[in-house]
Structure formats: C-alpha cells, structure tokens
C-alpha positions in Angstrom: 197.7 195.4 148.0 197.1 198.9 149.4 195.2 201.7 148.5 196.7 205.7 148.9 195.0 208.1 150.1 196.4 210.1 146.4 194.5 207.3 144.6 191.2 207.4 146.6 191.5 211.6 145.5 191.8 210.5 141.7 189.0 208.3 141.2 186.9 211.0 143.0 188.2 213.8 141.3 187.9 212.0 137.2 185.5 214.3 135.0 182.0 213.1 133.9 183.1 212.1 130.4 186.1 210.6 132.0 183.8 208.1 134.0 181.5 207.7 130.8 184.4 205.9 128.7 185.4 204.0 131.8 181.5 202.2 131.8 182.7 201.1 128.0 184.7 198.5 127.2 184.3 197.5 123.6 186.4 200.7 121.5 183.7 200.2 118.5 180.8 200.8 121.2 182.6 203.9 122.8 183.3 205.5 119.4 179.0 204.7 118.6 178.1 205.5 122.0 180.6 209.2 122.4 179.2 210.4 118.6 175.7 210.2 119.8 176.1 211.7 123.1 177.4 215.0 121.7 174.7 214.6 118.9 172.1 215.0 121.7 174.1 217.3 124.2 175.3 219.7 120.8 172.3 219.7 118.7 168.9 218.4 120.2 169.7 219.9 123.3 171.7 223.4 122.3 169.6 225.8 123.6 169.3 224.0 127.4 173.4 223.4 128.1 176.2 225.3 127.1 180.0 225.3 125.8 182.0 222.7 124.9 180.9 218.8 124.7 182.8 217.8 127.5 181.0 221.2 129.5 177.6 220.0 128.3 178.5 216.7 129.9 179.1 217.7 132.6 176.1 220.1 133.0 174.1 217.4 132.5 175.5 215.5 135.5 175.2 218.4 138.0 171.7 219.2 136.9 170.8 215.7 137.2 172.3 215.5 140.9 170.5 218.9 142.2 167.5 218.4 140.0 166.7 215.0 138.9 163.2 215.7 137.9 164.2 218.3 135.1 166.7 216.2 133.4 163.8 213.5 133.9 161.5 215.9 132.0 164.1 217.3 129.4 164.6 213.1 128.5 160.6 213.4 128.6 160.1 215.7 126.3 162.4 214.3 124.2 160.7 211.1 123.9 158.0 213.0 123.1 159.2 214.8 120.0 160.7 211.5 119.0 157.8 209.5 118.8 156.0 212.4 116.9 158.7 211.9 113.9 157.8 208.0 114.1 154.1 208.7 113.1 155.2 210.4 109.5 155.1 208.8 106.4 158.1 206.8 106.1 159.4 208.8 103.1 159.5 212.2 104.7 163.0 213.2 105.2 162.1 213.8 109.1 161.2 210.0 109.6 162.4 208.7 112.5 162.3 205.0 112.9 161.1 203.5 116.3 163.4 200.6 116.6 166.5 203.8 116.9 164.3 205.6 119.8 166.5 203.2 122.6 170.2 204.5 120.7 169.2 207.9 121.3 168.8 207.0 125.3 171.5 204.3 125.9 174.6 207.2 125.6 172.6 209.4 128.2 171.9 206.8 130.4 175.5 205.4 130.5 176.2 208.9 131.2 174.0 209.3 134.0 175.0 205.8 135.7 178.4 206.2 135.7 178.0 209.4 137.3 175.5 208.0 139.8 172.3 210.2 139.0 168.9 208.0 139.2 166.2 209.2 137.3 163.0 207.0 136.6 163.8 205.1 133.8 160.5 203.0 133.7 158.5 206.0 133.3 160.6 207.4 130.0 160.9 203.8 128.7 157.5 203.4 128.8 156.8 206.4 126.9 158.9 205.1 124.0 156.8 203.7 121.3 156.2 200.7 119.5 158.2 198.8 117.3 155.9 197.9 114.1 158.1 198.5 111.3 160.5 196.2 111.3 161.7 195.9 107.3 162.1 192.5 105.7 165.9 192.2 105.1 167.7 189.0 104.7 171.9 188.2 104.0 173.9 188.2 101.1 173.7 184.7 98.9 176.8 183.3 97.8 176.7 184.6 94.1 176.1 188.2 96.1 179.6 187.4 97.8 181.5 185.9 94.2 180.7 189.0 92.5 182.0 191.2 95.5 184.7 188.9 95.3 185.4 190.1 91.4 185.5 193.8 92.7 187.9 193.6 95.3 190.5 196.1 95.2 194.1 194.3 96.4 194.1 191.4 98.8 192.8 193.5 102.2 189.6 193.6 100.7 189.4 190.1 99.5 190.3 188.3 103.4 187.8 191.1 104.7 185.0 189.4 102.6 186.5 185.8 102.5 186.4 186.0 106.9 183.2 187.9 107.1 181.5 185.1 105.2 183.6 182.2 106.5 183.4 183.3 109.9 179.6 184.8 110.5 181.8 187.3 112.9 180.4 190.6 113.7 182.0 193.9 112.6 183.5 194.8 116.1 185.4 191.1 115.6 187.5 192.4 112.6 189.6 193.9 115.3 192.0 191.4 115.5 195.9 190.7 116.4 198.0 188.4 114.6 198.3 186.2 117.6 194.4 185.6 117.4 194.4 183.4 114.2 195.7 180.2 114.7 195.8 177.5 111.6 193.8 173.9 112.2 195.5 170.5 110.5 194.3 167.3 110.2 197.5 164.9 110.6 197.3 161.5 109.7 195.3 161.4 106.3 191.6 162.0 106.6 190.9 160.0 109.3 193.2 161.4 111.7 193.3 163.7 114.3 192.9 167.8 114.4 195.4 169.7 115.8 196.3 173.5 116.4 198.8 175.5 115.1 201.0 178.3 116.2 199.5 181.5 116.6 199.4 183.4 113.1 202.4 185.7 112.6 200.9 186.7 108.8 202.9 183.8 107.3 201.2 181.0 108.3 204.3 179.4 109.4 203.2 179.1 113.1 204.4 176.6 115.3 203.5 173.2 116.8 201.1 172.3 113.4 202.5 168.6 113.9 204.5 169.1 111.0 204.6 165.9 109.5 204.2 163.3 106.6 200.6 163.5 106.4 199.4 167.0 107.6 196.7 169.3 105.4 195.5 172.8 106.7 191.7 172.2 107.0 190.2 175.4 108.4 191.7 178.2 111.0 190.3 179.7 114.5 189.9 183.2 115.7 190.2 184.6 119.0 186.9 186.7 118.7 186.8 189.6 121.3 189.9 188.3 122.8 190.4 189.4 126.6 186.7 189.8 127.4 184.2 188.0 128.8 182.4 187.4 125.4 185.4 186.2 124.0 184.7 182.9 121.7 187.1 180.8 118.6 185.1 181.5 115.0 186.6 179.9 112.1 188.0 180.6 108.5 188.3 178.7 105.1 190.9 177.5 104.0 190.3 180.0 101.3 189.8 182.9 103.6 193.2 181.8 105.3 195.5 181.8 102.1 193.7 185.0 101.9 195.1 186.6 104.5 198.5 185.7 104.2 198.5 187.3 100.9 196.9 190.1 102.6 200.2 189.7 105.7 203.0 190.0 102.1 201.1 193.5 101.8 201.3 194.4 105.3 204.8 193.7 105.4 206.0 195.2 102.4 204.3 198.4 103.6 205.4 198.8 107.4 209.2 197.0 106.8 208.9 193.9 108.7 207.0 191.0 109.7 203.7 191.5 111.8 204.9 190.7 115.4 202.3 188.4 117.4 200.5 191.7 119.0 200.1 193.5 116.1 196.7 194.6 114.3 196.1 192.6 111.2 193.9 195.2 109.6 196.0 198.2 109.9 195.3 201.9 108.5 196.6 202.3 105.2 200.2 204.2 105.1 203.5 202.3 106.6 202.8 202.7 110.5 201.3 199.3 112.6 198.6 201.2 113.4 195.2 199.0 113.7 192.4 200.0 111.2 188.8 201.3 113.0 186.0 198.7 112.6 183.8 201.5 110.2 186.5 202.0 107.7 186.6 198.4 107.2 182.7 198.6 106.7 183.3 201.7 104.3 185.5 199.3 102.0 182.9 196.8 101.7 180.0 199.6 100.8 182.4 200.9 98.3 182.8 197.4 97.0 179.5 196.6 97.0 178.3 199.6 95.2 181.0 198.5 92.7 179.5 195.2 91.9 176.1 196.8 91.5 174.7 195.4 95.1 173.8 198.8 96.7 171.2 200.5 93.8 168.5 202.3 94.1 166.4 199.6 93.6 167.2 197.3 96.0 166.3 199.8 98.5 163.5 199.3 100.5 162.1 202.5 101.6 165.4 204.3 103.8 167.0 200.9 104.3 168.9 198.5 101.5 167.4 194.5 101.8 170.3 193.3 102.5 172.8 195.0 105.7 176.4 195.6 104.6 178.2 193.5 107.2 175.3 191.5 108.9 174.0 190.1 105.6 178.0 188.5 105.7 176.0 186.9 109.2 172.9 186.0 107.8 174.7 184.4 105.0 176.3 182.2 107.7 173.7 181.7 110.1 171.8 180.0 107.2 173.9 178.3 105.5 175.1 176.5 108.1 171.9 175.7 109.9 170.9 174.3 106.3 174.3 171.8 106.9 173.9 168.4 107.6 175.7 167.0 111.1 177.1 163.8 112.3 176.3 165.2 116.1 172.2 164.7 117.1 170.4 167.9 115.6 169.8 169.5 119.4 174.0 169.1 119.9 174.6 170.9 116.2 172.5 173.1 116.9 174.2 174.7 119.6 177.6 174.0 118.5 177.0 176.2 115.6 175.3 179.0 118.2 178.7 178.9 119.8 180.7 179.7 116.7 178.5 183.0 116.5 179.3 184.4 119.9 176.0 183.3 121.0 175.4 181.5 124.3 173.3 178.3 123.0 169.8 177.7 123.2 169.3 178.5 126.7 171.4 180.4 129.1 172.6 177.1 131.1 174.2 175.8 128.0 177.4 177.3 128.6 177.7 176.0 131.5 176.7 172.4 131.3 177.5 171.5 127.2 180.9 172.0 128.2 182.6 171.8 124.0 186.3 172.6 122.9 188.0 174.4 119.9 188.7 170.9 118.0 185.0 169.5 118.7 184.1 172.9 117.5 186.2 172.5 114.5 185.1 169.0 113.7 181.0 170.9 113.3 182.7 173.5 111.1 184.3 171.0 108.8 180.8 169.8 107.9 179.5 173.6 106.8 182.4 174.6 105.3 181.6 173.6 101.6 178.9 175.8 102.0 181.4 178.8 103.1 183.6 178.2 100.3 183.7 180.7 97.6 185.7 179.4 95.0 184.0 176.9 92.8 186.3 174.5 92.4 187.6 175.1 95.7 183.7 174.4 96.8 183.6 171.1 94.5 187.0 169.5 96.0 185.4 170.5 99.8 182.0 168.7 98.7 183.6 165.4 97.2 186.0 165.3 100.2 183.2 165.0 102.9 181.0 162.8 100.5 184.2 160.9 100.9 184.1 160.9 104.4 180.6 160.2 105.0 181.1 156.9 102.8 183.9 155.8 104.4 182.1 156.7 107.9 179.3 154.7 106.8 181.4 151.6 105.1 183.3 151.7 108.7 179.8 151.8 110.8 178.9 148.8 108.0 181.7 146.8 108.4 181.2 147.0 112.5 177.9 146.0 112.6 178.6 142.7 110.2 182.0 142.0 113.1 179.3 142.2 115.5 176.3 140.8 114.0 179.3 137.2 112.7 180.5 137.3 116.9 177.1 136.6 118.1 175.9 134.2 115.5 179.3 132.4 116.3 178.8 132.4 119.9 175.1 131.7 119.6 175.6 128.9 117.1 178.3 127.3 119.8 176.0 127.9 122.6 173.8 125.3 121.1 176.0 123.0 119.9 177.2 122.7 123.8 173.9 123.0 125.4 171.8 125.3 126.8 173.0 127.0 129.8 170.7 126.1 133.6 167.7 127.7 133.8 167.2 128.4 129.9 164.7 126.7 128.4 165.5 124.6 124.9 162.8 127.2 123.1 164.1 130.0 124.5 167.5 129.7 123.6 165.8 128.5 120.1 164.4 131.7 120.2 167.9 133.0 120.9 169.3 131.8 117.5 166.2 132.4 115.3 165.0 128.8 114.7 160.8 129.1 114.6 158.5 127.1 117.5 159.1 123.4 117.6 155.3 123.3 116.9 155.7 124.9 113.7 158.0 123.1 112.2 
C-alpha cells in the first residue's frame, strides 16, 4: 500500500461539512445530526454568520481556528438563553426541555472536532442545566399493539409492527437488506436441534434450512446494524416472519422481480429498489396509531404522548421478556436477553468473557416468544407448546434422577451383600445404605 502525494492534497483540501459527515457513520444519525446543525447555523445564529449552510459551516470553523474564545462565548451565550426557556411553565409554547439542551451541542461539536478546533467544552457543559423533568412514559401493552394491528394499511405496515414488537429493535434497525434475515428451524421434532437458514431473499425459501422430514420454522434472526461495530442478531416471530414475506409478494409485484440478497426490504413506495428512510417508517406507525385512537389528546402528557411511537415497541419487549421465565440461571438470562437489544450485558466485560452464539441466543428467545406473539391463537398454540416442553424437560430430568437414584441402590445393596470394602467400617457403610445405628435397632 502507498500513499500519493494527489491523495495526501484531497484529504487536506475536503470542506468543513465534507469532514462533518465523514465523523458519522450511522445515515439515520447524519440526517438528525445535518437538520440541527443548519437549524442553529440558519436560525439561532443568523445574524452572526452568513450565506449559505455549507458557508456558515465553514465560518464557524475559521472563526473557531483564529478565535476560539468567541465561538466559546457565542456557544456560551447560547447555553444561556437555553436554560432561560427551561425555567417557563412547561405549557408556554417557548418551553424548552432540559434533557434536549445536549442535541442542540452534539452537531456543533462534531463539527468543530472533525475540523480540529478545541474549545473548552467542560466550561459550556457545565453551564447546561439540570435534568428534573423527566416525564413518566412507559411502552405499548399488547392489546395497544392488536388494535394497531387492526389498522394497518396493506402488509408493509403489518411486518413493521409485527418486527418492532417481536424484535425490541431500535428505529435506525429497520434499515435492513434482504440478506439480513435469516429463518431459524428446529429439525428433528421438538427435541431436536436449531439450525439456520439461508439468508432471506423475501420468500423465505433460503437455503441450507436442513430441509427434512421433521423441520418447523420456530423464530428468525436479524443482522442489526450490519457492518458496524454494534452490529448484533435480534429475532422475529414466526408471525412477524410470514409477515414479511407477504410484505416481499408486494415488493415484488411493484419493482418487477425478486428482492436480490442486497436489496432494502423496506423500500420507498413507487417501483424503484430504493431503501425507505428510517422517519418515514416512524410516520406510518404515527398515522396508524392515531387511526386506532392511541395518539389523543388525552393521553398526552403535557408536550409529550405516555407512550413513545417506536420505543414503546422497545419497552414492550424489554418487559415482557424480563417478565419470561428461563431454563438458564436468572444472572445468564438476564444478559442473554441484554444481547438481543443491542446492549453490552450487565457490565462492560461481559462481551468479552460470556462468550454466547446466535442458536444459544435463539434457544432464550424461544422461551419469551409467547409473550411476542400477537395473534391469539397463534399466542395459545406458542404457550401449550413450551408447557409441553417444560413437562417433557421435567419428566426427562425425573426419569434421570430415578436411573440414577435405582444404580446406586443396586450397587450399594451389592456392596453389602459382598462385604465392606478395607478400611470401611460395618456402620459406616450401614450408614451408606440407610440402615439406622445397630444400637437402635
């Protein structure tokens, strides 16, 4: 590998903005992060820069490189008028809330870094103020989600509620290729073994599903933020997966063939393979939840609805499945089910030394997933099938323990037939087979 002279020119020679949306990986975040910054550089601060966005930006960076300590004190006095707003009753239409004063800054700063301007960031952080106001919120309940379910409008807006719920998945995860989803089976009736499909091609054909005499679909894995380093597998229903292959039959009818392995699955509407923007997804759900009645007036509470639009979908999860029973220890369940939300564990180390795969991960899932189902009698046939399983588990731990407890009354009951082996003394090995003291007898 070598490095031109031409190429050392380019990096040097890239515009502030340029360098900005290098800093951001994650397309939902840029999106979030670029609106804000040309809220701030267009309208809170219009009367200090001038022309265009991308002329503000840069502004910004040159004042910040000959004259940190204004563009310390424009941030400042910034803080300052933001922290005013936070003292006003909460119902005045200039309310700002405190918890939104580190948004504001995040854009500027990533602007600023990438550029390599240092201001003193301790001294305008601690000038935010504090958070007090957090509002009680909490997630959707399942009867929340069934009646969302009865407004759907066509099958995209079904699998977006059916994976949202199933899979406890942030919004930014909806951006997903076919060749993320792959199906799970259980092969060899209920006892057997689970096993991965082929990557999802919108038909759930796949490949490698160990196609065989006794194989069921019992749940289905996402690639979650694919390619990064906070890549991790969620997982779907059953339900959520038929789903969306009813959702693929739309897809293709629209674009004229068969999703290919790299293509979106949530695509803009029209006939082009073009992938959908994470907040247009969200809109469908708002519109769907107004719909079903979820999103009044009343169940406002002061600027903010109780319930989030796509994290109560996460909240619904998180609970119900820390409400699940396990067959793992309640420590090792408990992070298994952290993983499945993108989370680390319960400490940082975990990752690194409760090593778990996809299948183990799967096998947790199973366990929830009644609770993720939507469709009552779909619910009903997951419930009786794990009741099931847990009394087959238990007749199979049962059975064991009377093999093991017959062996060593067999070889205990020989033993002193024969005679006691040297060194053992007659009462101990009495003792051994349950007979009481010679004295008490």
């Amino acid at each position: 590998m070598k490095i031109t002279k031409d190429e050392l020119a380019g990096t040097t020679e890239a515009s502030p903005m340029e360098l900005f949306r290098q800093g951001i990986r994650a397309e939902e975040t840029l999106c979030k992060y670029t609106g804000t910054l040309k809220r701030m550089l267009c309208g809170v601060l219009e009367d200090i820069l001038e022309g265009t966005f991308e002329q503000r930006a840069a502004q910004l960076v040159r004042e910040g490189k000959a004259n940190p300590e204004k563009v310390r004190d424009i941030l400042l006095l910034i803080s300052k008028k933001q922290r005013e707003r936070t003292c006003l009753p909460r119902d005045d239409p200039d309310y700002f809330n405190p918890s939104s004063m580190r948004n504001y800054f995040k854009p500027i700063k990533k602007l600023l870094d990438m550029n390599d301007v240092n201001l003193s960031w301790k001294r305008i952080y601690a000038t935010f103020p504090e958070i007090d106001n957090v509002a009680e919120s909490h997630g959707w309940t399942k009867e929340e989600i069934r009646t969302m379910l009865r407004f759907c409008d066509g099958p995209i807006e079904r699998a977006i509620i059916l994976i949202a719920a199933s899979s406890g998945m942030r919004l930014g995860g909806f951006d997903l290729k076919w060749d993320h989803i792959r199906p799970i089976y259980r092969v060899g009736g209920r006892s057997g073994r689970l096993s991965l499909g082929g990557t999802g091609n919108g038909h759930g054909t796949g490949n490698g599903n160990g196609n065989g005499g006794d194989t069921e679909l019992v749940c289905a894995t996402l690639s979650v933020y694919s390619g990064t380093s906070s890549a991790y597998p969620a997982f779907i229903t059953p339900e959520a997966y038929a789903a969306l292959q009813d959702y693929a039959q739309i897809w293709e009818q629209e674009v004229g063939r068969a999703p290919e392995p790299d293509d979106p699955v949530f695509k803009r509407v029209g006939g082009a393979a073009a992938g959908a923007v994470t907040p247009a997804l969200k809109r469908r759900i708002d519109r769907i939840a107004k719909k079903a009645g979820l999103r009044d007036a009343t169940r406002k509470k002061e600027r903010r609805f109780d319930v989030p639009i796509m994290n109560g979908f996460r909240r619904f999860w998180n609970k119900a499945c820390k409400e699940a029973s396990s067959r793992d220890s309640p420590l090792a369940s408990l992070i298994k089910k952290e993983y499945m939300m993108g989370h680390a564990g319960l400490v940082s180390l975990d990752r690194n030394y409760f090593k778990t795969r996809t299948l183990e991960l799967a096998e947790e899932y199973l366990q929830v997933m009644p609770a993720l189902t939507m469709d009552e009698s779909e619910e009903l046939r997951q419930v009786n099938r794990a009741q099931d399983e847990m009394m087959r588990r238990l007749r199979d731990e049962k059975d064991a323990r009377i093999l093991h407890l017959e062996e060593l009354i067999k070889e205990m009951m020989r033993r002193y037939k024969t005679g006691w082996e040297p060194g053992i003394k007659r009462a101990e090995l009495d003792h051994q087979v349950g007979l009481p003291d010679p004295a008490l007898r």
